[in-house]
NUMI-109256 format. One record per residue: residue in one letter; x, y, z of N, C-alpha, C, O in turn. Coordinates in steps of 0.05 Angstrom, whole numbers, padded with zeros to 5 digits, always signed. Example, Ala and Ser with C-alpha at 12.3 -4.5 7.8 and 13.67 -1.06 7.14 Angstrom:
<pts>
A+00264-00114+00156+00246-00090+00156+00264-00066+00156+00285-00066+00169S+00257-00045+00142+00273-00021+00143+00258+00001+00157+00268+00023+00161
</pts>
This chain:
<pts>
X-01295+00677+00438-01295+00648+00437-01279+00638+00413-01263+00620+00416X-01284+00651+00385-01279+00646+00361-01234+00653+00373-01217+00635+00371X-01230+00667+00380-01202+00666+00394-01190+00658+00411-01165+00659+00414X-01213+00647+00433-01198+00621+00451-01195+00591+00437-01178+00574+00443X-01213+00588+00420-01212+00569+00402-01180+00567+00385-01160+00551+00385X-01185+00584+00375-01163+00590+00354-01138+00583+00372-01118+00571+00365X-01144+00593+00395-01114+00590+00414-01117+00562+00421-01094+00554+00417X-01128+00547+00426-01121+00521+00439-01120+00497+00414-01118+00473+00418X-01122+00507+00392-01116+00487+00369-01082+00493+00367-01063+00478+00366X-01085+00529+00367-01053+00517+00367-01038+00518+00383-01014+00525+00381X-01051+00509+00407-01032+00491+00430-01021+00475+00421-00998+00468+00421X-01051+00462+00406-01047+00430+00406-01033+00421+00387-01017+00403+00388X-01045+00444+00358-01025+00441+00343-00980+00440+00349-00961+00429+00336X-00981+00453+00369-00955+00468+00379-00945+00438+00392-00922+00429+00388X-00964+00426+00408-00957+00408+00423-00951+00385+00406-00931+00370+00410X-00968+00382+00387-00957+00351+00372-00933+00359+00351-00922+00341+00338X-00928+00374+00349-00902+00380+00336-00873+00383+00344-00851+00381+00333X-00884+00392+00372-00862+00389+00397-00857+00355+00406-00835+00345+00410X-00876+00343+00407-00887+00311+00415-00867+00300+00397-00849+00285+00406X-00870+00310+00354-00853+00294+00343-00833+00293+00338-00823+00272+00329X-00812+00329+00346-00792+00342+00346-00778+00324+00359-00759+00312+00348X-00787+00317+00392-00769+00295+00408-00766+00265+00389-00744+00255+00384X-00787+00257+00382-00781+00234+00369-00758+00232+00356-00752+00254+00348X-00739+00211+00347-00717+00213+00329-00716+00188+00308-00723+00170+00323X-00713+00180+00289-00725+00160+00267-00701+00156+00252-00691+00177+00243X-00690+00138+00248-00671+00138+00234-00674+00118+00210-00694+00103+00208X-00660+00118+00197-00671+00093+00167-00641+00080+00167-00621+00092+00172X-00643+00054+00160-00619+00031+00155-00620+00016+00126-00636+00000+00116X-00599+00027+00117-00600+00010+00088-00574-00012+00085-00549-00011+00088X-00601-00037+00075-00594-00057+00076-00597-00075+00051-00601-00055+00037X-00598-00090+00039-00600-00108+00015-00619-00128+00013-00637-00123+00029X-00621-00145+00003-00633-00171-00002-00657-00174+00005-00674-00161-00006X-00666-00196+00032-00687-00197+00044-00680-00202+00066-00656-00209+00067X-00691-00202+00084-00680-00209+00125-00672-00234+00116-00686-00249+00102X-00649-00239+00126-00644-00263+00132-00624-00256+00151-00619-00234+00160X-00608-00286+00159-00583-00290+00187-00569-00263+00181-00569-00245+00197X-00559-00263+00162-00537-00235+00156-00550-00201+00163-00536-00180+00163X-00579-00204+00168-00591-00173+00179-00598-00187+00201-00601-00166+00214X-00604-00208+00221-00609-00208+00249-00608-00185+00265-00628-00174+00275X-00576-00177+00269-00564-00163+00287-00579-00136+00281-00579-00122+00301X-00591-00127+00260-00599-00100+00248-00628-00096+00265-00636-00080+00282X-00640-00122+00250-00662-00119+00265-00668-00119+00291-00681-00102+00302X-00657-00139+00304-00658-00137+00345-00647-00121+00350-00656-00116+00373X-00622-00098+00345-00615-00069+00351-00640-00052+00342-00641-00030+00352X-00659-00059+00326-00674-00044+00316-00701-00041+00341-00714-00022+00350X-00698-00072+00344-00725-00066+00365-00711-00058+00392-00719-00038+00402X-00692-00070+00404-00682-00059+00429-00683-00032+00431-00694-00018+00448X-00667-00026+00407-00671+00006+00420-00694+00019+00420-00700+00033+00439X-00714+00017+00397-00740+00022+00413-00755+00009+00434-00775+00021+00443X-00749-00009+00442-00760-00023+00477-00746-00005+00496-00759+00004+00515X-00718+00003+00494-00712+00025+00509-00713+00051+00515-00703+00061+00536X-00727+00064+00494-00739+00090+00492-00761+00092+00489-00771+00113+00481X-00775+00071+00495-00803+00069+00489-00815+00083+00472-00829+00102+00478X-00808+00071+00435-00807+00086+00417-00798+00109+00404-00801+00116+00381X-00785+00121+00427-00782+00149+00420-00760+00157+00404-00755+00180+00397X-00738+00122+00398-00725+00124+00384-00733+00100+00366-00743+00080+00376X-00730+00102+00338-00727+00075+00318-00721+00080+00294-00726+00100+00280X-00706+00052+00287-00698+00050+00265-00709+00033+00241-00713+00008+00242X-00711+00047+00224-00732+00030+00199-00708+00020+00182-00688+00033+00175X-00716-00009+00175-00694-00016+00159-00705-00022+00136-00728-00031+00133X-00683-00015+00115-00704-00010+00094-00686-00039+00073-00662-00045+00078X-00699-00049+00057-00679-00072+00046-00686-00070+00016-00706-00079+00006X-00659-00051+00002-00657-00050-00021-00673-00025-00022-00675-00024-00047X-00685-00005-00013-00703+00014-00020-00686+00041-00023-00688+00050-00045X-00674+00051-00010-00650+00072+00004-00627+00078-00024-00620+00096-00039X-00620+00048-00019-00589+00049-00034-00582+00023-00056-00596+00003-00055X-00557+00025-00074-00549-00003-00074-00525-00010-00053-00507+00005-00043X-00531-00042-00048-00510-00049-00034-00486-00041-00042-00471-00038-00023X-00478-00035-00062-00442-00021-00063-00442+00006-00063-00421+00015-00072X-00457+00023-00055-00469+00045-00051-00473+00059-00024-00476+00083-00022X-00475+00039+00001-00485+00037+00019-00467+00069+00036-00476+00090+00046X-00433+00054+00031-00418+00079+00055-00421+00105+00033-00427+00125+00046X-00419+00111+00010-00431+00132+00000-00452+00152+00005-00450+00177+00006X-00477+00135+00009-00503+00142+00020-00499+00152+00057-00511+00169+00070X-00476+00131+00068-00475+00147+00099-00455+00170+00098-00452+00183+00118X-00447+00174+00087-00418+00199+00083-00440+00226+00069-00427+00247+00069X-00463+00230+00060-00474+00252+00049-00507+00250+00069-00525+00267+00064X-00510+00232+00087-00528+00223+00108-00550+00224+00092-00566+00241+00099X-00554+00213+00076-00575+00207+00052-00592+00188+00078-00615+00196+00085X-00576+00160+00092-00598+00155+00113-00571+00150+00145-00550+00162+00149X-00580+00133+00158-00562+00141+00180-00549+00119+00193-00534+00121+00213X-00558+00092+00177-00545+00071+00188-00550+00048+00162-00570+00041+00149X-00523+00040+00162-00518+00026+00134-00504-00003+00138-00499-00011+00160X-00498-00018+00114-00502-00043+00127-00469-00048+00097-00472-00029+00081X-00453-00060+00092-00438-00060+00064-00409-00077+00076-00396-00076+00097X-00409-00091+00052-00380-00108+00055-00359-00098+00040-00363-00090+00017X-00329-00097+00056-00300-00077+00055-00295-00091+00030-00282-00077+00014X-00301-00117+00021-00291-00124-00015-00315-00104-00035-00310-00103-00059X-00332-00095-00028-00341-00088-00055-00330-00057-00062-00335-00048-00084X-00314-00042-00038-00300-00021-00044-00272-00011-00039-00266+00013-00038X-00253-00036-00033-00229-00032-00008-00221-00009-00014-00215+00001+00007X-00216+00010-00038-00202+00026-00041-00222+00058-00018-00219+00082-00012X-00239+00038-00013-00250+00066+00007-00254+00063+00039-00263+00077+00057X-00242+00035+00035-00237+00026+00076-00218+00002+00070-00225-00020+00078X-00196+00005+00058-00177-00008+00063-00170-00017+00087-00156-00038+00088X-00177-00004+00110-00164-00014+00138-00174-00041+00145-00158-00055+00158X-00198-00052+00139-00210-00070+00151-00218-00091+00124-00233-00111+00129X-00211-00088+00102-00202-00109+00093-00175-00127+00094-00164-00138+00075X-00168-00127+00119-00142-00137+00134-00159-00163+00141-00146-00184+00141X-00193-00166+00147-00203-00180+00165-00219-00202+00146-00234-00220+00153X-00209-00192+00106-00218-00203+00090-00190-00222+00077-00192-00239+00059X-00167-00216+00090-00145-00234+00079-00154-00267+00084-00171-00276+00100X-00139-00282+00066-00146-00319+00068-00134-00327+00083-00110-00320+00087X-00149-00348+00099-00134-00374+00113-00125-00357+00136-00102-00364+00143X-00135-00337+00149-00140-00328+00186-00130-00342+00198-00108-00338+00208X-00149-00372+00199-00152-00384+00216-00177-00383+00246-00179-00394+00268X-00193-00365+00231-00214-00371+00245-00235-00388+00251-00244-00401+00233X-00244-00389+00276-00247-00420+00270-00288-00419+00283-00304-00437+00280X-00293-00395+00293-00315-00389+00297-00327-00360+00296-00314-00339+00291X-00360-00364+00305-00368-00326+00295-00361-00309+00322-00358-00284+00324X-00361-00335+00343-00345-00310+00371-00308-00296+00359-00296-00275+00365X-00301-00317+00343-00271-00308+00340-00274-00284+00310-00253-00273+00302X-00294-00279+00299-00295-00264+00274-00302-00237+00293-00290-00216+00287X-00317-00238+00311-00326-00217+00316-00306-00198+00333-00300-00175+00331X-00293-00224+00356-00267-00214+00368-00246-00194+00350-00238-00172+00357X-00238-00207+00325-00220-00191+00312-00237-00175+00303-00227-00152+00306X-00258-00174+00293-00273-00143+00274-00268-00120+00299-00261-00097+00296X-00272-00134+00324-00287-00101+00337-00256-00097+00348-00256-00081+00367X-00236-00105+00343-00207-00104+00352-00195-00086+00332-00182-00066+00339X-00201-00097+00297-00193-00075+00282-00211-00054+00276-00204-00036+00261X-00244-00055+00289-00248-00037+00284-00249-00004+00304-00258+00018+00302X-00235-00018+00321-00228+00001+00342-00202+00017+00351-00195+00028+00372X-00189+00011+00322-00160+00014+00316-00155+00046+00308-00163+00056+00287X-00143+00057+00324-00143+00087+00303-00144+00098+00282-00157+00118+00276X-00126+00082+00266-00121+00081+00246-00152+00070+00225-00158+00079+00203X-00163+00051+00238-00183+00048+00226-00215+00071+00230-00233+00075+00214X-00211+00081+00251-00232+00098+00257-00222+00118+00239-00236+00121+00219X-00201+00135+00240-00189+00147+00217-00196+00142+00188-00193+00160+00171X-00202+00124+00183-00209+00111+00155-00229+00116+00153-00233+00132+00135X-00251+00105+00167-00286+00108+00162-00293+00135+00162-00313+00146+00151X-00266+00151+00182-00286+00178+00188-00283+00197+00154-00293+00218+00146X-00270+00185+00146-00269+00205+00115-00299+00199+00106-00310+00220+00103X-00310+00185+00102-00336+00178+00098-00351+00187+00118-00373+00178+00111X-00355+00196+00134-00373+00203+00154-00374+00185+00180-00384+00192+00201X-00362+00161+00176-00380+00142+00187-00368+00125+00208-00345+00118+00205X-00381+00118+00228-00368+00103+00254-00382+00074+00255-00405+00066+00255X-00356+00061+00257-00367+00038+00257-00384+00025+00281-00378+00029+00305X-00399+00013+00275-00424+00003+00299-00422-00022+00309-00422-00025+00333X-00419-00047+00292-00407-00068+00299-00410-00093+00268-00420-00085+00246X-00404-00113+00270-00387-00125+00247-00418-00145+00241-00435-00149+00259X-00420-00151+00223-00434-00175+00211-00424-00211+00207-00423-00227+00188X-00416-00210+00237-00398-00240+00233-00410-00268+00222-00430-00282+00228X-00387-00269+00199-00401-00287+00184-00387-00322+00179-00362-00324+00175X-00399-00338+00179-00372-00364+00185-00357-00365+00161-00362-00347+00145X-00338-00384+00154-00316-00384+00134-00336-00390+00107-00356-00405+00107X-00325-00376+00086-00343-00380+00056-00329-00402+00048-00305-00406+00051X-00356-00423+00031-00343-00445+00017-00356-00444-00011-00375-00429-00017X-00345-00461-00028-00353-00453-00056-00370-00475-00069-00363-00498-00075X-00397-00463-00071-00419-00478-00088-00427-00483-00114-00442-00467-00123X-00418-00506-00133-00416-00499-00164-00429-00522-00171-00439-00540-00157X-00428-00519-00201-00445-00537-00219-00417-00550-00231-00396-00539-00222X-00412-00576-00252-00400-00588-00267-00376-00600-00250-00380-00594-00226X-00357-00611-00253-00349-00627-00238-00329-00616-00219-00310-00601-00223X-00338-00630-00191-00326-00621-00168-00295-00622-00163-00281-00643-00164X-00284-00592-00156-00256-00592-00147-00247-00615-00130-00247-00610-00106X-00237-00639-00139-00219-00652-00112-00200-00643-00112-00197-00636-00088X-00177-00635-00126-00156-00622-00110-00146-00597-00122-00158-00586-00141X-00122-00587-00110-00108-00560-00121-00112-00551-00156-00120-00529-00166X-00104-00571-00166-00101-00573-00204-00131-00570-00207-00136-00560-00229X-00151-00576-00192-00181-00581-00207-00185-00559-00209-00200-00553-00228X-00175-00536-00191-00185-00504-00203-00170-00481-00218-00172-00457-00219X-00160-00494-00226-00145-00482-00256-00163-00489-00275-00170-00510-00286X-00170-00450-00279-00188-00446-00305-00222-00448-00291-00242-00448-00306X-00222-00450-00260-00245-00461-00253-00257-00421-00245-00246-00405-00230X-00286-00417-00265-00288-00391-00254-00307-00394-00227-00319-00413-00218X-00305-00369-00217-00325-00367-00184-00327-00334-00180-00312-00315-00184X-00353-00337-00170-00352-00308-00159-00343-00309-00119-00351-00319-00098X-00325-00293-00127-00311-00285-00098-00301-00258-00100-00292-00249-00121X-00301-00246-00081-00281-00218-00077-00264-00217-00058-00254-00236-00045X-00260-00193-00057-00233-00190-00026-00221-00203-00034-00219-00208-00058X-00201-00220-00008-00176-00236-00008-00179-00265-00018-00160-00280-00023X-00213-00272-00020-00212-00295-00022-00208-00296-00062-00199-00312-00078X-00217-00273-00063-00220-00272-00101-00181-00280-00105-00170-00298-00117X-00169-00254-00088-00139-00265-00096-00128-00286-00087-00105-00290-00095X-00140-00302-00069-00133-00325-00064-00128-00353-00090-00110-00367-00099X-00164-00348-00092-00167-00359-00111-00152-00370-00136-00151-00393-00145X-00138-00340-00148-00131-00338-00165-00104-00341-00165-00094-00340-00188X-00089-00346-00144-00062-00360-00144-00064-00389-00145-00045-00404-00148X-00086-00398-00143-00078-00426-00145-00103-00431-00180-00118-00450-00183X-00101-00414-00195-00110-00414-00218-00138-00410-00222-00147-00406-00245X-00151-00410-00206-00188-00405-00219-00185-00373-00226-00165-00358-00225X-00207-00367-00232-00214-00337-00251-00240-00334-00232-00261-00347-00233X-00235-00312-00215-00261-00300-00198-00267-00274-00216-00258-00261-00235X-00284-00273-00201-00305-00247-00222-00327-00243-00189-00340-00258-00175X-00320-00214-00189-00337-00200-00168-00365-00189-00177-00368-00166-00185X-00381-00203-00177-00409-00196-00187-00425-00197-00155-00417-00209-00135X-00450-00179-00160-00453-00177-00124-00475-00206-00118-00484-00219-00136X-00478-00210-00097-00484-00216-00082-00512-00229-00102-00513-00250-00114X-00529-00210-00100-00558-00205-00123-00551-00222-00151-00567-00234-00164X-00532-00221-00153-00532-00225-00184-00517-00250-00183-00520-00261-00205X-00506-00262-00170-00488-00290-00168-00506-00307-00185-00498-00315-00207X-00534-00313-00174-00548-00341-00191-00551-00331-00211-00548-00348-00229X-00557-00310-00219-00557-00305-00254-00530-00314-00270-00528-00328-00290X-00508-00301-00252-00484-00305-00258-00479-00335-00267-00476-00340-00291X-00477-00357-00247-00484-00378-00255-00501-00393-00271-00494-00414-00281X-00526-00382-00277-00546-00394-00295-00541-00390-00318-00551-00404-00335X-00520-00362-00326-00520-00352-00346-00493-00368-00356-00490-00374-00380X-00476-00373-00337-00447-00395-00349-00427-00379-00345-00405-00388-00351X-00428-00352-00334-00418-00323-00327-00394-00342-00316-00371-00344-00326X-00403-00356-00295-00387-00378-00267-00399-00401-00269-00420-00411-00277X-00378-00406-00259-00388-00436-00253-00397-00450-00228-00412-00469-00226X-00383-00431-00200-00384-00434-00174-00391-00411-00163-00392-00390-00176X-00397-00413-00137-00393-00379-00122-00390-00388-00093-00400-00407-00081X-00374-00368-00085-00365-00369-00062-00379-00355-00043-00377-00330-00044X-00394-00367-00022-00413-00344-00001-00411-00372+00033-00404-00395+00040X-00421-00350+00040-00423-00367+00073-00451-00376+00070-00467-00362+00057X-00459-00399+00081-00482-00414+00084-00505-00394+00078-00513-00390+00055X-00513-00386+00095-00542-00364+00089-00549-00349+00062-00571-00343+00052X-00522-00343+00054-00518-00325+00029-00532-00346+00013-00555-00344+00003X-00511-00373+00010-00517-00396-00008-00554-00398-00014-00568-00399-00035X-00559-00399+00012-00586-00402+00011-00605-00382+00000-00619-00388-00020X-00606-00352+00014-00617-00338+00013-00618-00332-00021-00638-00326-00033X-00589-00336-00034-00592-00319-00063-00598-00345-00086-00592-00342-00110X-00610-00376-00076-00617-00389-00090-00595-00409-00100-00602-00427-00115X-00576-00407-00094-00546-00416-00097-00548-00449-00099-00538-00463-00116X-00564-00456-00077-00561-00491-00076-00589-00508-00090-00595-00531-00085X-00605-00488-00112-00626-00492-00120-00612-00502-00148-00626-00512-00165X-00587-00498-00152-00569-00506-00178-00550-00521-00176-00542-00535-00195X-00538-00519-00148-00507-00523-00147-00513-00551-00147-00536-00558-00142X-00489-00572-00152-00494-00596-00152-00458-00612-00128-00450-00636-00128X-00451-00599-00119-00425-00597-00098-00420-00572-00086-00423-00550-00096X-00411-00578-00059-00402-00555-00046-00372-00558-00025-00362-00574-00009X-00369-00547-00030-00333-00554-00013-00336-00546+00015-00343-00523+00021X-00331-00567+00032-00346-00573+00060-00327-00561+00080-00337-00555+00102X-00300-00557+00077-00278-00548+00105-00252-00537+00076-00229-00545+00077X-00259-00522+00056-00229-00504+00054-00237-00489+00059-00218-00474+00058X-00257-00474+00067-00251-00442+00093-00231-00423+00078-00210-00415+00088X-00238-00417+00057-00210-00394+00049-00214-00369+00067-00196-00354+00071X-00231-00367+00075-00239-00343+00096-00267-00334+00085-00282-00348+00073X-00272-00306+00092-00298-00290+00090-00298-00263+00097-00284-00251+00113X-00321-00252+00080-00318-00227+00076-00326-00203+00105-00341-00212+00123X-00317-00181+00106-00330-00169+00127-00349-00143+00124-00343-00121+00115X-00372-00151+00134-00384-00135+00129-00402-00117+00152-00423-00120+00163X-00380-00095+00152-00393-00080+00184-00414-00058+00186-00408-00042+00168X-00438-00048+00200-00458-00038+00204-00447-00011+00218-00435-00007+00239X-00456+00009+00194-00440+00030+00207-00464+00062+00217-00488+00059+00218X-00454+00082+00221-00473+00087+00226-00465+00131+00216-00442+00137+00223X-00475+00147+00207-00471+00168+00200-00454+00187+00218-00470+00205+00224X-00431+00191+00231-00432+00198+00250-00434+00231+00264-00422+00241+00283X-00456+00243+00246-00469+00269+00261-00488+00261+00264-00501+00276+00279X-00500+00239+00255-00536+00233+00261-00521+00222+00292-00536+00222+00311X-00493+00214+00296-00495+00190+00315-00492+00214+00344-00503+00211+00365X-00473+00237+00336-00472+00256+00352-00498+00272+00354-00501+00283+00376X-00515+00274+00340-00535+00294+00347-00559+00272+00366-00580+00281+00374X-00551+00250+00369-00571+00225+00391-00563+00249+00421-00545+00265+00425X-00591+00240+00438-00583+00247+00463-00570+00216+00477-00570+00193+00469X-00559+00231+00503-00546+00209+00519-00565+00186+00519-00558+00163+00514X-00588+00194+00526-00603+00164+00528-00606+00154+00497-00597+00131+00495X-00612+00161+00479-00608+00141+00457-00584+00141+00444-00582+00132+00421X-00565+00150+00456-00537+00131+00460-00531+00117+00464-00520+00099+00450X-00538+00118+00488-00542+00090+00504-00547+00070+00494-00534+00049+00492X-00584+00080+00480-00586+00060+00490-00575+00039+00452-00578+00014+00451X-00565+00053+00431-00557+00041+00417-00539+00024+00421-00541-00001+00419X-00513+00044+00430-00490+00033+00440-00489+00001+00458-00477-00020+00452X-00503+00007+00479-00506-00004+00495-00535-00033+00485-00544-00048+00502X-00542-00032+00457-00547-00056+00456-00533-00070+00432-00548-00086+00420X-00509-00069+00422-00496-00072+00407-00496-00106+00413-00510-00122+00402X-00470-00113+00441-00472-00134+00451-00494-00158+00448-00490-00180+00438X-00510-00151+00455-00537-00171+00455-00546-00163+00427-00550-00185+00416X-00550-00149+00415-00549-00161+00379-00535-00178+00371-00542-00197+00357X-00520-00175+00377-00493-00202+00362-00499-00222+00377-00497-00245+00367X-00507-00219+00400-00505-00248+00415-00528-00257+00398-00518-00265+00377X-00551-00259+00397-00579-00255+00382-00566-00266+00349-00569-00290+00345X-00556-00255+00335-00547-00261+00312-00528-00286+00317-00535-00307+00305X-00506-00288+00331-00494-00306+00330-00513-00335+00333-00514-00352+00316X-00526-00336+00358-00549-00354+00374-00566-00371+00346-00573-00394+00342X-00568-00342+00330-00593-00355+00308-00581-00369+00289-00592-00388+00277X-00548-00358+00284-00539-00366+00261-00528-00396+00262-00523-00410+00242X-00523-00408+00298-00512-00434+00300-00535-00446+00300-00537-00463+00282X-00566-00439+00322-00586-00463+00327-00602-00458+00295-00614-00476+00282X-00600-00435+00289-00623-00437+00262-00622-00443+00228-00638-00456+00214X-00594-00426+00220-00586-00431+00206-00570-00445+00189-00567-00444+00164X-00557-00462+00209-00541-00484+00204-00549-00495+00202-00540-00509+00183X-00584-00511+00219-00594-00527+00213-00608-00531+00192-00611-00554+00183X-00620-00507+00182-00633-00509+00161-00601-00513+00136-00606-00527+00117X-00588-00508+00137-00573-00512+00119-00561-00541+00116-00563-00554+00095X-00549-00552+00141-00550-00578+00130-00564-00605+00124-00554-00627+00117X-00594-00597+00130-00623-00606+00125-00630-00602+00093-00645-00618+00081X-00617-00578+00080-00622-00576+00048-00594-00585+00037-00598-00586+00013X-00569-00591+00040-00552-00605+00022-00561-00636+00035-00554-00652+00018X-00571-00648+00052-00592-00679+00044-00607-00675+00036-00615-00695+00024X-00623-00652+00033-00650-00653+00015-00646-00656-00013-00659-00674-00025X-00628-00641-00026-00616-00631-00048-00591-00655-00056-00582-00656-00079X-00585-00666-00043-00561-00687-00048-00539-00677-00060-00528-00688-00079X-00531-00653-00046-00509-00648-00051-00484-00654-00043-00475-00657-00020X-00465-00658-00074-00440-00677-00061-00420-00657-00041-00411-00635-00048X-00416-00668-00015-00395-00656+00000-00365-00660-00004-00353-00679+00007X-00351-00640-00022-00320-00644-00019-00305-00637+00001-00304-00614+00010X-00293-00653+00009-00276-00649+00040-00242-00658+00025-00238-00677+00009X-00216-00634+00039-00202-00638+00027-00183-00649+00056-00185-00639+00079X-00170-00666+00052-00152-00675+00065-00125-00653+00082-00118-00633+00069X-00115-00656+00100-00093-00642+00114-00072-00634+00098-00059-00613+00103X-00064-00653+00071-00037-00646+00050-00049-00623+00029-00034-00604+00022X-00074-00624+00021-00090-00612+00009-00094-00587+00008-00095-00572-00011X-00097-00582+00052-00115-00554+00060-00080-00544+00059-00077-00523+00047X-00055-00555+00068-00031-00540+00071-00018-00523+00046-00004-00503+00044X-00031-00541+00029-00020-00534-00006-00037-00505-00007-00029-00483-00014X-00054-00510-00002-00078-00480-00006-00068-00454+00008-00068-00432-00004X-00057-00458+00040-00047-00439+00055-00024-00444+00040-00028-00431+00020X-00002-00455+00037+00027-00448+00025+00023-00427-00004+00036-00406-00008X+00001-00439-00024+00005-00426-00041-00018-00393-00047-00017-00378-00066X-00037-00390-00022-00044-00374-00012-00048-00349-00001-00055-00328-00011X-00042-00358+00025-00046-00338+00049-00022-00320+00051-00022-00296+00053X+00003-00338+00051+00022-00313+00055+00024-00296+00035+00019-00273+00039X+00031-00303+00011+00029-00289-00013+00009-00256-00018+00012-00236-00032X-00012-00266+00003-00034-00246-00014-00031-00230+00017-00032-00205+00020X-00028-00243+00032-00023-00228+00058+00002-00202+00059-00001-00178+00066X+00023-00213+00051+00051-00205+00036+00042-00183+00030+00047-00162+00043X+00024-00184+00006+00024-00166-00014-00003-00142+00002+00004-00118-00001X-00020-00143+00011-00035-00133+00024-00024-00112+00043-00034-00089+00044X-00002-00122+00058+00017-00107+00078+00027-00089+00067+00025-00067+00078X+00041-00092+00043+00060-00079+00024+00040-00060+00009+00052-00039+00005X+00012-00059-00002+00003-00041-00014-00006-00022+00010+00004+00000+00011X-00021-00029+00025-00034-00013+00056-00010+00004+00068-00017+00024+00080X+00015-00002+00066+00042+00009+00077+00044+00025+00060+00064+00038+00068X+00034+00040+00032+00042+00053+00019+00023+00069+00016+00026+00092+00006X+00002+00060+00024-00029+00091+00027-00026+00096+00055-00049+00096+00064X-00005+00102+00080-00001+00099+00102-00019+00090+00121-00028+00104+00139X-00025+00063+00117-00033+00057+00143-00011+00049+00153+00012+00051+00145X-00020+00037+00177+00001+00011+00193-00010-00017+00188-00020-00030+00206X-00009-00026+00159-00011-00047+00149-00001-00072+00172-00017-00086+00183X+00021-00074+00174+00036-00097+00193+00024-00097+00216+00025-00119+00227X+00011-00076+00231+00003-00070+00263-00026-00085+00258-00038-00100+00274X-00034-00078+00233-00062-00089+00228-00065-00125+00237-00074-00141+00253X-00045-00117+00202-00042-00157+00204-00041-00176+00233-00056-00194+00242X-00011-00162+00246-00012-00163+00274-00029-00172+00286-00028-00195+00293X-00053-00154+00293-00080-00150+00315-00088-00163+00311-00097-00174+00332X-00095-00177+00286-00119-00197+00279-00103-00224+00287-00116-00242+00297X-00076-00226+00281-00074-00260+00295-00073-00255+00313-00094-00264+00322X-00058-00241+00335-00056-00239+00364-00079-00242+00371-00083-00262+00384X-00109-00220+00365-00128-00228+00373-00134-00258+00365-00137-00275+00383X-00134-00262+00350-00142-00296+00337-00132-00320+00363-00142-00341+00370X-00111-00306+00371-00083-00325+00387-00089-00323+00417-00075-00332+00435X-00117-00307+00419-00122-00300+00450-00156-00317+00452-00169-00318+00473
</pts>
């Protein structure tokens, strides 16, 4: 008895270890706190467990894992298996797709941000890029055009930002800085310190950011339509954790990519816009709007310049810099 016993514990034992062997768990490192900019993380998170009926999921972890400029590091040594990081806080390690961080696009919505992300990020050349890191890209974090939120007296035109500091990166930092302000890349986390401390005076983020990192709890103006562009920040994923998935939680990742974004986009027009322009009346914040002679002076002394120069450095770590540039207006143009 004392050995049929013994045998059927470790059935059972045998069986729940087999039970968790199938299971597959993956961890997502992410930053801040949930807000619009993790949507898409989270409803890929639950879909794909609604479609495996648990048997796949992903825990997203925010700020626990990694730091945000840390993020494609942590997926290139599969520290966890799905990561979340924007191409300005490291270009020198995905240059390809800071093509999608150059100024003045011309994008004009988050269906058209997302169109060009999953265009360059499906570029050879760009899959080539991520894979030195491990990592395949999953799909983009479309975000609307960044505008700049500051304290002391508001930019009305070109001359007002000479000498004016801001935190921005990517293309918009060198944007910036052709038409004279002084950006300073401090992350994300640290901007309102940045500002409280006199570090800056402004910072440049897309609506949610503004909100989420306390931004309009100080700012006393915000610049309403110069759109210098915005940063990209794509959700990527380890890619032997992504090869060792079976077909069905391939699937069913892959295959809910689409309806995340739709989900993220959906929240970010009915939910977060509204709350956002519900707190600059709450807050009385002054809206600067620059005129048509204004926004041309910004692209003339701008966009080509840094675009120019972008082509010309990317052409010399061999990508196809120009094919890049290319894709993204053509896509833009379709």
């Amino acid at each position: 008895m004392k050995n049929l016993l013994n045998g059927a514990a470790i059935s059972a034992l045998t069986f729940a270890f087999a039970s968790q062997a199938v299971a597959t768990e993956w961890n997502a490192s992410v930053w801040g706190k949930r807000r619009a900019f993790t949507e898409h993380i989270e409803k890929i998170a639950e879909l794909v467990s609604e479609k495996t009926g648990g048997e796949f999921t992903i825990n997203v972890s925010y700020g626990g894992l990694s730091k945000n400029t840390e993020n494609l590091d942590g997926i290139s040594i599969g520290a966890f298996e799905m990561a979340q990081f924007c191409a300005g806080y490291h270009a020198d390690k995905n240059p390809s797709i800071t093509v999608l961080e150059l100024p003045f696009l011309g994008v004009q919505t988050l269906e058209e941000e997302v169109a060009a992300s999953k265009a360059i990020y499906a570029h050879p050349a760009t899959v080539a890029d991520l894979a030195r890191w491990n990592a395949t890209l999953l799909m983009p974090s479309p975000m609307p055009q960044y505008n700049i939120a500051g304290v002391g007296d508001a930019p009305k035109t070109l001359a007002d930002y000479d000498g004016l500091t801001v935190r921005a990166t990517g293309g918009i930092g060198e944007a910036l800085t052709l038409i004279g302000a002084v950006p300073t890349s401090v992350t994300s986390g640290e901007a309102r310190q940045a500002m409280d401390s006199g570090i800056v005076k402004s910072i440049a983020f897309a609506p949610h950011a503004h909100m989420s990192f306390g931004i309009m709890e100080a700012a006393k103006w915000w610049t309403e339509n110069l759109n210098p562009g915005t940063v990209n920040c794509p959700v990527v994923v380890n890619s032997d954790a992504l090869g060792a998935l079976s077909d069905a939680e391939r699937e069913a990742l892959l295959g809910s990519v689409d309806e995340s974004l739709a989900y993220y986009i959906d929240n970010y027009n009915n939910n977060t816009m509204t709350k956002w322009w519900a707190l600059l009346d709450e807050k009385g914040i002054e809206k600067v709007s620059y005129n048509e002679d204004n926004l041309a002076a910004f692209r003339e002394k701008a966009a080509g310049p840094v675009a120019a120069k972008w082509i010309e450095e990317n052409n010399a770590r061999g990508l196809p810099a120009q094919e890049l540039y290319d894709l993204v207006i053509t896509t833009l143009g379709k």
